[in-house]
Structures are given as C-alpha cells and as structure tokens.
MARTORVEX-798012 format. One line per field, with one value per residue (C-alpha): x, y, z; residue in three letters. Coordinates in nm, 4 decimals, always signed. Layout:
xx [X,...]
yy [Y,...]
zz [Z,...]
residuo [ALA,...]
END
This chain:
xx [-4.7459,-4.9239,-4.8486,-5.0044,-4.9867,-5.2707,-5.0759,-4.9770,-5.1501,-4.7875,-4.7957,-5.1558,-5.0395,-4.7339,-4.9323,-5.1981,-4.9323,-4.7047,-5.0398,-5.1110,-4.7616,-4.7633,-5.1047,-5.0222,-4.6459,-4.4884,-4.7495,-4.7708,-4.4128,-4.3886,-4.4200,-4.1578,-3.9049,-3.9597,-3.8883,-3.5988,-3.4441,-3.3430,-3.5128,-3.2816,-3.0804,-3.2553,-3.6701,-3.4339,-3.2753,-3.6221,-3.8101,-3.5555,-3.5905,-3.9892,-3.9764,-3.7501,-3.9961,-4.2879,-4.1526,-3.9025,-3.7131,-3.6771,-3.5336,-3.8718,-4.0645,-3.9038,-3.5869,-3.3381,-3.6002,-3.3882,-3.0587,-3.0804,-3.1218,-3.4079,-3.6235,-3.8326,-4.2111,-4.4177,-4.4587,-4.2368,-3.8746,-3.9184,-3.8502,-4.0960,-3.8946,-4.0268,-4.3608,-4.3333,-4.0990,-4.3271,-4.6622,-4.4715,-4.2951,-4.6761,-4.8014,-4.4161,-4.4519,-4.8352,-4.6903,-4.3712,-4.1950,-3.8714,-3.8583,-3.8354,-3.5176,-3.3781,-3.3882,-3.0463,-2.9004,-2.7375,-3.0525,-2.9650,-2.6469,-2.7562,-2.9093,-2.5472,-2.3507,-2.6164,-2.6437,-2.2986,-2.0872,-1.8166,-1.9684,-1.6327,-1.7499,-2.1824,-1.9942,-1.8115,-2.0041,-2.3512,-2.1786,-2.2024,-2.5788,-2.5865,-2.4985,-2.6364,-2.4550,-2.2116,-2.4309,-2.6473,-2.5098,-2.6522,-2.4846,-2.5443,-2.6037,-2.3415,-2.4180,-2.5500,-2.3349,-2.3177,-2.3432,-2.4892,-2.8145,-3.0812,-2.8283,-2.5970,-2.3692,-2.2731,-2.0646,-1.7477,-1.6056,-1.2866,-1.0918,-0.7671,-0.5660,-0.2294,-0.1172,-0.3551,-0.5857,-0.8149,-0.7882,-1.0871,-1.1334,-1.4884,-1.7988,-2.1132,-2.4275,-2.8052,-2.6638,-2.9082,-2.7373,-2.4147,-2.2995,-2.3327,-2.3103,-2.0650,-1.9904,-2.1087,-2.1408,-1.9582,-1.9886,-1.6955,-1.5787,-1.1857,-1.2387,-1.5468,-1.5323,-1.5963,-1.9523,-2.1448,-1.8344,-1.6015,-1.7833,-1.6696,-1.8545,-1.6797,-1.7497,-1.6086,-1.5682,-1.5899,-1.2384,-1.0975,-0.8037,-0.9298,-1.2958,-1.4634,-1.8058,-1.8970,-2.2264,-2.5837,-2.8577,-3.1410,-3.4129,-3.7554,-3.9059,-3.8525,-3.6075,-3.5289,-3.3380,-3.0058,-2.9267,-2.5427,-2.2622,-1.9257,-1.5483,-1.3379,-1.0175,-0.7006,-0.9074,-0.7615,-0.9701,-0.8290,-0.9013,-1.0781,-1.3363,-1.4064,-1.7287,-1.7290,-1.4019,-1.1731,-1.3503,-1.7092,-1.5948,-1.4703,-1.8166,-2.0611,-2.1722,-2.0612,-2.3380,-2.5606,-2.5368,-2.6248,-2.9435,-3.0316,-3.0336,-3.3208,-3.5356,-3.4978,-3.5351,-3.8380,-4.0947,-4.0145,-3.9604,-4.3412,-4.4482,-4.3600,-4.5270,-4.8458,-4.7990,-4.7606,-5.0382,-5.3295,-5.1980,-5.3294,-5.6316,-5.7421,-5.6730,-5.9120,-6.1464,-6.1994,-6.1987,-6.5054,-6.6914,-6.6742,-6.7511,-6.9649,-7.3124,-7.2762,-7.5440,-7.7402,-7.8077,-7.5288,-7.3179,-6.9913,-7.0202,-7.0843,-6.7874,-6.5660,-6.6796,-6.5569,-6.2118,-6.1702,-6.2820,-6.0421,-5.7594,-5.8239,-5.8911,-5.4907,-5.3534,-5.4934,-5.3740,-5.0657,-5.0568,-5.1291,-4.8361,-4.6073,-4.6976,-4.6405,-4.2957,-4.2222,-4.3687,-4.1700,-3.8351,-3.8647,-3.9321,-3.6059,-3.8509,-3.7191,-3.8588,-3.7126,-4.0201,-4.3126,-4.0272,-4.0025,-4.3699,-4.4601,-4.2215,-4.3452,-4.7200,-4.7161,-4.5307,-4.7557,-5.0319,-4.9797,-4.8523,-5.1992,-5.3342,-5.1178,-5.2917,-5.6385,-5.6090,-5.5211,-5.7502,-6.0266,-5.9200,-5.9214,-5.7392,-5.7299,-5.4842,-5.1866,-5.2644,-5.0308,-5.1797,-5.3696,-5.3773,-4.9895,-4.9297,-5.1174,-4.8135,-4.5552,-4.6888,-4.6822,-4.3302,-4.2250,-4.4060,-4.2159,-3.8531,-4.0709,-4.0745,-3.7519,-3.5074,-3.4282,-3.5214,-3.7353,-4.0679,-3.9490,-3.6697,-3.8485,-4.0967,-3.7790,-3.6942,-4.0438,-4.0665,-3.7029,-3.8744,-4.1706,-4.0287,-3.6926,-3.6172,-3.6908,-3.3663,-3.5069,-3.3909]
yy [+2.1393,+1.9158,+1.5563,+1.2884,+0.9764,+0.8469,+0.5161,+0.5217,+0.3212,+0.0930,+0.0737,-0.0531,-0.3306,-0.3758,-0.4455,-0.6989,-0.8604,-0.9357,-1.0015,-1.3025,-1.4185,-1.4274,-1.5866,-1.8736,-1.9184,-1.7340,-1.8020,-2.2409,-2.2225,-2.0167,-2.2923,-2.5219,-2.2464,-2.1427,-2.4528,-2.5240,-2.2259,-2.1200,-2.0271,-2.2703,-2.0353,-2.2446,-2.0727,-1.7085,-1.7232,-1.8671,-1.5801,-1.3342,-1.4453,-1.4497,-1.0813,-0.9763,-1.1455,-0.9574,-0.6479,-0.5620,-0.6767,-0.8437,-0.5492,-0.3469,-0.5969,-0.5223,-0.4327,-0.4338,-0.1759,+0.0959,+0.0081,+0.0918,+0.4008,+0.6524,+0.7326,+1.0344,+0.9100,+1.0046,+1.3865,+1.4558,+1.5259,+1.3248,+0.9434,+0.6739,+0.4104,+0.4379,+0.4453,+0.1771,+0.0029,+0.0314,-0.0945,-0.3613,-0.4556,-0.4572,-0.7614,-0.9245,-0.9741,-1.1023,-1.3439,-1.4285,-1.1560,-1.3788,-1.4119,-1.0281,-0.9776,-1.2812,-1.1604,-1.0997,-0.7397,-0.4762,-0.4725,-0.2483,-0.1901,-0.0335,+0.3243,+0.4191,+0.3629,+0.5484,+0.8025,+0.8991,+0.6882,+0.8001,+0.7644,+0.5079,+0.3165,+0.3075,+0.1740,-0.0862,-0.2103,-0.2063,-0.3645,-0.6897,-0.7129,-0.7071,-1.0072,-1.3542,-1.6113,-1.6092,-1.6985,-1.5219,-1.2163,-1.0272,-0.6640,-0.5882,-0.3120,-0.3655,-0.1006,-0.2990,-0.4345,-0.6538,-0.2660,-0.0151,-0.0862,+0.1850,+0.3762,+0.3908,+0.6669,+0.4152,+0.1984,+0.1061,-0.0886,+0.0643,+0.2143,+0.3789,+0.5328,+0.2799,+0.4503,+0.2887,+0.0793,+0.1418,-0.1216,-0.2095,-0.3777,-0.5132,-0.7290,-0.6690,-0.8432,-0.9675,-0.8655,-0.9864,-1.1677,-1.0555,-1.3864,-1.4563,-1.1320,-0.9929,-0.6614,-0.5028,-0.1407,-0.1491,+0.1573,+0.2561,+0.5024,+0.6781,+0.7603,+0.6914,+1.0098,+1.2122,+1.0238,+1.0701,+1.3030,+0.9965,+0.7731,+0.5838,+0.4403,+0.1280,-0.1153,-0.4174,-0.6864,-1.0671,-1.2145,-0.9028,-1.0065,-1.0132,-1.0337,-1.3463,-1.4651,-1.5771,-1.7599,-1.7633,-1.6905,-1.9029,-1.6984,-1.6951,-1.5765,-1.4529,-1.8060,-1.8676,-1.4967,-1.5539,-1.3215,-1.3304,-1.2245,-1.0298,-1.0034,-0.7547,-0.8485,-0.6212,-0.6312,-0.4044,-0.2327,-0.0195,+0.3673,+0.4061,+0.1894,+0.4485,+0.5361,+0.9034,+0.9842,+1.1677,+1.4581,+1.3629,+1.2547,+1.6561,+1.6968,+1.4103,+1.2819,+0.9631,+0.9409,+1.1398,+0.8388,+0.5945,+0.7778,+0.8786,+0.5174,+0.4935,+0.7636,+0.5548,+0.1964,+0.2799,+0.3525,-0.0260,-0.2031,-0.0366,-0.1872,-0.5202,-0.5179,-0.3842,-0.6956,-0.9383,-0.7861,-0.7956,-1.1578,-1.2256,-0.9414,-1.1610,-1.4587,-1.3921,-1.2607,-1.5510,-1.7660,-1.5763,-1.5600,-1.9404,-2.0088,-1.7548,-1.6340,-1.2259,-1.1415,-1.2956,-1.0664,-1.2215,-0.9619,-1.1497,-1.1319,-0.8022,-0.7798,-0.9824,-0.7671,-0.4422,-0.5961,-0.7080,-0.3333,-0.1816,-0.4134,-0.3035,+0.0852,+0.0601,-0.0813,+0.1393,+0.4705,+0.2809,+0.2385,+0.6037,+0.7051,+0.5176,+0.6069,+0.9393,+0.9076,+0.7221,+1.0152,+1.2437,+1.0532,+1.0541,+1.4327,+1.5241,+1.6560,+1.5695,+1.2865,+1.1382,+1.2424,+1.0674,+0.7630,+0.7157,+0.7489,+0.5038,+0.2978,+0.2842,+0.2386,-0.0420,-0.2600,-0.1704,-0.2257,-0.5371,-0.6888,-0.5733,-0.7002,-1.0793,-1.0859,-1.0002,-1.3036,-1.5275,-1.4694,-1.4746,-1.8089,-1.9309,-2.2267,-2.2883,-2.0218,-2.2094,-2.5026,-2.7352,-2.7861,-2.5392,-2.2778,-2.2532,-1.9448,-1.7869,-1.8964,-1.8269,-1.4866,-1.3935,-1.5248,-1.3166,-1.0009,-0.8900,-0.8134,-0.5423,-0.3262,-0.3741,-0.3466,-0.0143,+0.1180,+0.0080,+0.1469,+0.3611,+0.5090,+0.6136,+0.7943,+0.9818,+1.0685,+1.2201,+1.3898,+1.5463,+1.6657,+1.7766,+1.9602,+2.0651,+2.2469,+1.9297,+1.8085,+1.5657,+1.2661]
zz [-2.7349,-2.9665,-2.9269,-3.2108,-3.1546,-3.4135,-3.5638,-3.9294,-4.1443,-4.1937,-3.7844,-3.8039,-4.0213,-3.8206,-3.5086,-3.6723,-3.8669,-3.5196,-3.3352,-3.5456,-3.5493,-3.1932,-3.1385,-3.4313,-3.3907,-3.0332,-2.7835,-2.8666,-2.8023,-2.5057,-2.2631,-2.3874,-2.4260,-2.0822,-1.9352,-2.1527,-2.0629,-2.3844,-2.7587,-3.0281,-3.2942,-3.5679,-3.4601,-3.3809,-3.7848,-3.8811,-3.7321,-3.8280,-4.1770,-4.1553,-4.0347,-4.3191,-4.5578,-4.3901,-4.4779,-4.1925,-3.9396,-3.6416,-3.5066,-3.6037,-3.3920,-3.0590,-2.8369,-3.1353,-3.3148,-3.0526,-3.1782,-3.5600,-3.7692,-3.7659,-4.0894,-4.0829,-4.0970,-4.4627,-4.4905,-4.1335,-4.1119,-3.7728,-3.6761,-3.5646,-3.4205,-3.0557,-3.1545,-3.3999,-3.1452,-2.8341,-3.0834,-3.1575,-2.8521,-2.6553,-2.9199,-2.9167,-2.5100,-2.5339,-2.7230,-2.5562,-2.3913,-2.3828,-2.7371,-2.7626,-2.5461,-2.7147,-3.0898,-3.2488,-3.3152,-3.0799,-2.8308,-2.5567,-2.6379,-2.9483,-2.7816,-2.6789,-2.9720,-3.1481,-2.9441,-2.8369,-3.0786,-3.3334,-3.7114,-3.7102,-3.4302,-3.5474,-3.8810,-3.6915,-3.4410,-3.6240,-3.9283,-3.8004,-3.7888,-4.1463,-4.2608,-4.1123,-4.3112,-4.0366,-3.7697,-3.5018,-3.2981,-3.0108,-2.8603,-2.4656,-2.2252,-1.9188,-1.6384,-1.3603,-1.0519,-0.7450,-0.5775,-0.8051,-0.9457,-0.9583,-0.8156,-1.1516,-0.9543,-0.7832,-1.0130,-0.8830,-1.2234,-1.2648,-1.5891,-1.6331,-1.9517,-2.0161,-2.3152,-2.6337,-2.3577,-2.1310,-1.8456,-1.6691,-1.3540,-1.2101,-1.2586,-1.4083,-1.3934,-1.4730,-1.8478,-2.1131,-2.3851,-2.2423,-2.2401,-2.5899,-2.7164,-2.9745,-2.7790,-2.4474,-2.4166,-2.0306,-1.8115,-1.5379,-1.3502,-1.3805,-0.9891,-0.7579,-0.6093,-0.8454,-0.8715,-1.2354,-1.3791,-1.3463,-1.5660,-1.9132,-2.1531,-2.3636,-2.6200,-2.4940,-2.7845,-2.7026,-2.6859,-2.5688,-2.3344,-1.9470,-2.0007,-1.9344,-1.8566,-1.4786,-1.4328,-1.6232,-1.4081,-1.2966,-1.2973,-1.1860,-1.5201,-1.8209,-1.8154,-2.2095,-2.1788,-2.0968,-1.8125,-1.7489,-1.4905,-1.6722,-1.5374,-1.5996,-1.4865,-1.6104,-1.9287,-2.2051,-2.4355,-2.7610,-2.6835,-3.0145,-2.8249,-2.5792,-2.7202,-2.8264,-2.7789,-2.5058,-2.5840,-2.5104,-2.1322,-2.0955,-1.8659,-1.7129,-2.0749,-1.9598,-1.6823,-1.9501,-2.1946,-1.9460,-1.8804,-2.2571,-2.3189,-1.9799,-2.1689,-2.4697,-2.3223,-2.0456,-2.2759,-2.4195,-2.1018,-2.0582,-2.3506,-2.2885,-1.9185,-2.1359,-2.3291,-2.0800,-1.8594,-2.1746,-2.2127,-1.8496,-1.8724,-2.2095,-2.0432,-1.7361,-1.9752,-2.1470,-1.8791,-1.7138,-2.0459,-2.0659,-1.6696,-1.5500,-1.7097,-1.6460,-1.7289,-1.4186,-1.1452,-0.8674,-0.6694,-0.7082,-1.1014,-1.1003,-0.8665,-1.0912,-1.4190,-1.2076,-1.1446,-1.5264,-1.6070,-1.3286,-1.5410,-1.8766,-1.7496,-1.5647,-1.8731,-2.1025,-1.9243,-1.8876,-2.2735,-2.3558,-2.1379,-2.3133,-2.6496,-2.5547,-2.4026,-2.7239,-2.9312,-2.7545,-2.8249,-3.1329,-3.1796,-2.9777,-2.6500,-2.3358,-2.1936,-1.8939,-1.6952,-1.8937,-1.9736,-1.6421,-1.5861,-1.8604,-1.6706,-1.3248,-1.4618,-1.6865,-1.4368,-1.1694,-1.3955,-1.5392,-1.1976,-1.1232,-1.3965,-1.3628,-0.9947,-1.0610,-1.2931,-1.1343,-0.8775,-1.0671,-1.1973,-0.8920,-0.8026,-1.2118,-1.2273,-1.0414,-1.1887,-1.4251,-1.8011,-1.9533,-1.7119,-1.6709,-1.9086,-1.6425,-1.3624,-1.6400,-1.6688,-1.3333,-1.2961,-1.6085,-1.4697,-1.1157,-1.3029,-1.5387,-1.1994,-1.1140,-1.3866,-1.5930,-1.2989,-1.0016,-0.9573,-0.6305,-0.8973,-1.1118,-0.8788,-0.7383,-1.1498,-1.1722,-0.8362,-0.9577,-1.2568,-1.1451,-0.8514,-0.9644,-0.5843,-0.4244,-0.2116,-0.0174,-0.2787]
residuo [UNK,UNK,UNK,UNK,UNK,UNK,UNK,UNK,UNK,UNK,UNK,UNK,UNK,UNK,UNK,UNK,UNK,UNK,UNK,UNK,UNK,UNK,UNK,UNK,UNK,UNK,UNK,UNK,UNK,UNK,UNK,UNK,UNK,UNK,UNK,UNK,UNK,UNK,UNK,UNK,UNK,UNK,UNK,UNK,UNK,UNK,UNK,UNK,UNK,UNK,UNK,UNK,UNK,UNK,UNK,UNK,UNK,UNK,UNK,UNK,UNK,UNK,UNK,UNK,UNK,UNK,UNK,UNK,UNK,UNK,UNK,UNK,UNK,UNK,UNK,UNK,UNK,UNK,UNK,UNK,UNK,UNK,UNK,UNK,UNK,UNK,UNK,UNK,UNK,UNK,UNK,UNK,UNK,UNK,UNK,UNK,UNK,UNK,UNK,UNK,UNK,UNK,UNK,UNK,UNK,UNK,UNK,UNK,UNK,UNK,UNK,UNK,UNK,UNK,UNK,UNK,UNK,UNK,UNK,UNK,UNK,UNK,UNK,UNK,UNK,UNK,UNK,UNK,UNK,UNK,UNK,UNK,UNK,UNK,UNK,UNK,UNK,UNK,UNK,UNK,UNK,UNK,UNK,UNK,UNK,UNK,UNK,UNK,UNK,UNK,UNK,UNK,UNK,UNK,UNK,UNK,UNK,UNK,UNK,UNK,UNK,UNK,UNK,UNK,UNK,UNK,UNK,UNK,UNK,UNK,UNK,UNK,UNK,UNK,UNK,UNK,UNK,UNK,UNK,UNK,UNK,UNK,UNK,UNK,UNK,UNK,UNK,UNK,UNK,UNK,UNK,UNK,UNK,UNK,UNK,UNK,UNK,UNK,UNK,UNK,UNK,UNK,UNK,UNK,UNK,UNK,UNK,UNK,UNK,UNK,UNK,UNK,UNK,UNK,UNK,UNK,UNK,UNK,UNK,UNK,UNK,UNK,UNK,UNK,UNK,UNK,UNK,UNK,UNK,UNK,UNK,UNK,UNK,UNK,UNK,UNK,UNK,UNK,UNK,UNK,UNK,UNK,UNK,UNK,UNK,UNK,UNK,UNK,UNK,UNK,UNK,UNK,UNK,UNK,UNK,UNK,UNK,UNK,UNK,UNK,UNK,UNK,UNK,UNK,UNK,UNK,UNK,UNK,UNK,UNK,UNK,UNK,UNK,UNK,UNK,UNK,UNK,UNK,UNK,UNK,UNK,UNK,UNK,UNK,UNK,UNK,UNK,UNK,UNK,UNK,UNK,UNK,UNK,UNK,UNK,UNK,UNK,UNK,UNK,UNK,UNK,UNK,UNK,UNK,UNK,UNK,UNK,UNK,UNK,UNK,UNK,UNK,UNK,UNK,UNK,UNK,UNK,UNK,UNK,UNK,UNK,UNK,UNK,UNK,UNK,UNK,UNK,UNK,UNK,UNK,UNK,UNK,UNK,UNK,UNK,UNK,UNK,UNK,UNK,UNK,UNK,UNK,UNK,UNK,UNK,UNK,UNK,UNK,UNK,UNK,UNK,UNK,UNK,UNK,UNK,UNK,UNK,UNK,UNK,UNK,UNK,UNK,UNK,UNK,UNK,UNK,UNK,UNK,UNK,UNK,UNK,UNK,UNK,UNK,UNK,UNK,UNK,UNK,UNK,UNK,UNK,UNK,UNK,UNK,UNK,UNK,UNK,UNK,UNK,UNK,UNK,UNK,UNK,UNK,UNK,UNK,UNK,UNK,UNK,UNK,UNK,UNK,UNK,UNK,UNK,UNK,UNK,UNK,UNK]
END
C-alpha cells in the first residue's frame, strides 16, 4: 500500500498562516486565559471571523475541522480533512492548545453525527453552525462516566423506549464544552448485560426536559476549556434523535460509533500533544542557545545537545505516525491500529519532551514570569495521555490488532 502524505501546497500555507497567528496573537494570550479560566466569546467570534477572512474556518484550524463535510483533495476523489486537521491542530496547540478545544462548532460531537447520522439529523444539527449572528455555539462528545472511562463497555447510563422518547438515566463527565454546548452526542446502554450490543447513541439538545448541568471542573491544565459534569435524570429525548435510527442499533453499531469517532479523534488528540511538546522542545532550545556556548568542548553540553536531539527525534516519529493515521482516515483504510499508535506516542513524547525542558531550564523552568509557559505546558500536557484513551489503552488496541489471537486482554 502506498501511503502519501507530502502536504499540498494549500496545507503548506495553512500551516505558516496558523503558525504566525499563534506566535503574534494565541501564544501572548495564553497566560492570561489560563489563569482566568476561560477564553471571552468576544477574542472566540473575533478569531472565528479572522479565520473566515483567511480563507477558512475556524473549524479548518483544529477540533471542529472533524465535525464538517469532506471535499475530495485537487485531482483525488479522496478527502483531506485529517491531514489538514492534524497540520493544523499541531501549530493551534503550540500556540494555545486551550484555544483549540474551545473554538465554536460541533467539536467532538461532530464525528458521530457524521458518521452514523440520518441526512435529517446532519441537516439539523450541523445547521446551527452556520449562522453566527445569533451568538456562539459549541456541540459535545458525552461518553465518559464516574465508572466507565477507557473502558467504554462499561457505561452504565441508562435508556429505554416510552413510546416517542427515549428516557435516559445517568451522569456523564469531564465533557468539553458540554456545559455550554448546544447538543451532546450522549452514549447509553438499553441493558448492561448485554455489554457493547446494548449501547445507544443520542443527540441530546440543551433544554431538553431532565438534563441539567452538575459542576465545572477545576482542572490542573488545559484550565480556559470548560470541562463539565451532565445529569440525566428521567430525561426524555424525541426518537428521531436516536442518531441513525432503530435500524442502525440492529447489531453493536452503537459501540462501533463510539469507537469510529476514537479512530477519527486520536490522530488529533496526537497532534495537539505534538504541538504542545515543540512549544516546550523550542522553548528549551532557545533557552540553551542564549545560556550555554555549545560549541565549547564541556561534557554536560554535549550531554544537554543529546537530550534536545533525543526530543526532537521522539516528536518527529511521533509526527509521522500521526500523519499517517490521518492519511489513512481519510482514504476509508482502517485505522484504529496506527490511531491508536499516533495516540500513545505523541503523549508520551511530548510529556517527554515537557520534562526534558524543564530540566534543562533548571530552576528557570518552575519559575513565575517569563519562564511560566514552561509550568503551563507541563500542566496542559499529562491529560493528552489520558483522555481518548489512556496510553495503557491504547497499547491493548494495538496489541489486539497486531495479534488478533491474543486473549489475554
């Protein structure tokens, strides 16, 4: 199999025209929003609007780039949104990887209602990206529980038919944007038992009698996301909200669309550990360059230059991964293995790559002032291998894969 990855010249552009928006206008800002725990609607519509000008969309420059329609590439009847979407998600996180999960649009939600929805409910449910005059809007990805994490099998939300409803019963949580969001793509389970086969997937609208929001979560980093707990109490959602339809449910493509949307959404969450570990690799880089005079013959230079090499080397293979779990999503090749690889190497690689920083920067790397993107990044970094997957998941998904016999897991 032939796999090209060589970027277009219109993703070349794409890249260098994000990269200096988030040198100039994310990264200065990155601070602040952190410790204000939020990003203000007015700098989301302006950037939104700035994107559009550019060319695209603030969709095309990140998470939301999953949740909108495919067009073929020049000369190919096949798509390039994960490419394009992983490219630009890498210089989107360098900048500020909060900003990214933060931009308006369907975000995760939008993989499943693409993937498995009616062309009645992509119509509906996308339709209200459109149109901004109205305000800001955001779409979420519910799976996650107080119980059932990396273990989606495991969900114990409940749903049952009441003639036109579905009534669901449960809580979700660490659901980004779910708070604020316009719908929630909510997964649960007709009966526990019967383990992936018994799972639903809805679209939960905000307002919908019996949902409500419990708590935001203070978080360690990524903290202007908003990361929020959902109820579900007796909460009754229309059937024709059952995404896909009766029909769709006949085998496990419930469970199936829950893990679609992981082959879709690993090779991003990648991406954005990429991002955030160059920031720290570049960081450290620069810091030695204007500290330390390599070029004398002292041992622990040459030790330091090995480390910095060791970083970029990680992140690089990391990179190439992920551009190929991309490129094979968006030629319709299986990909769960080399998503899930992508996965568990760029967060071990730019945790790697967040440490080796600040170690190098000594005690200048847990210092207030100047050095504090440094601290930010490292808090930001540890959720990349943990959610969509933790790192030990997604070492079971490729041991699965590569040895199909295998029973042990």
């Amino acid at each position: 199999m032939t796999i090209d990855v060589v970027l277009s010249s219109r993703q070349e552009e794409l890249r260098e025209g994000i990269r200096g928006v988030a040198k100039g206008i994310i990264r200065p800002e990155s601070l602040s929003w952190d410790r204000g725990h939020g990003i203000p609607d007015e700098f989301l519509t302006r950037f939104t609007m700035m994107a559009q000008a550019m060319g695209g969309s603030a969709g095309t420059w990140g998470v939301q780039g999953m949740a909108g329609e495919e067009k073929p590439r020049e000369g190919s009847k096949k798509s390039s949104t994960m490419v394009t979407t992983v490219i630009s998600a890498e210089e989107m996180a360098w900048g500020d990887a909060a900003l990214l999960l933060c931009l308006p649009g369907p975000g995760l939600g939008g993989p499943p209602v693409r993937g498995s929805g009616t062309p009645e409910q992509k119509e509906r449910f996308f339709s209200i990206f459109r149109d901004m005059s109205s305000g800001l809007k955001w779409g979420a990805y519910a799976l996650t529980e107080p119980g059932a994490g990396s273990d989606v099998a495991g969900i114990r939300t409940s749903c049952r038919k009441e003639g036109e409803h579905w009534v669901l019963n449960g809580r979700k949580c660490y659901i980004t944007n779910g708070g604020r969001a316009s719908w929630n793509v909510v997964f649960a389970t007709v009966d526990p038992s019967l383990g992936r086969a018994g799972h639903r997937a809805f679209v939960v609208e905000k307002g919908t009698p019996g949902f409500s929001v419990g708590k935001i979560e203070e978080k360690m980093g990524l903290r202007a996301s908003e990361t929020a707990e959902l109820v579900l109490e007796e909460c009754r959602v229309p059937a024709e909200n059952l995404l896909g339809g009766e029909e769709k449910y006949q085998t496990k493509e419930g469970f199936l669309t829950a893990m679609k949307t992981f082959d879709n959404t690993r090779p991003l969450v990648a991406a954005m550990a990429i991002g955030i570990g160059r920031a720290a690799y570049d960081y450290a880089k620069d810091f030695v360059r204007e500290n330390y005079l390599l070029s004398r013959p002292i041992p622990r230079y040459a030790a330091i230059a090995e480390r910095l090499a060791r970083v970029g080397r990680q992140l690089e293979a990391a990179r190439a991964v992920t551009l190929r779990a991309a490129w094979l999503g968006d030629n319709e090749i299986a990909n769960a293995k080399e998503a899930s690889t992508a996965k568990a190497m760029g967060g071990q690689a730019a945790i790697a790559a967040c440490i080796e920083a600040i170690e190098i920067c000594g005690a200048h790397g847990t210092l207030a002032g100047d050095h504090q993107l440094l601290e930010k990044w490292f808090r930001d970094i540890k959720v990349y291998d943990i959610f969509e997957g933790t790192g030990q998941i997604q070492r079971i998904v490729i041991s699965k894969r590569l040895m199909p016999d295998l029973r042990a897991f």
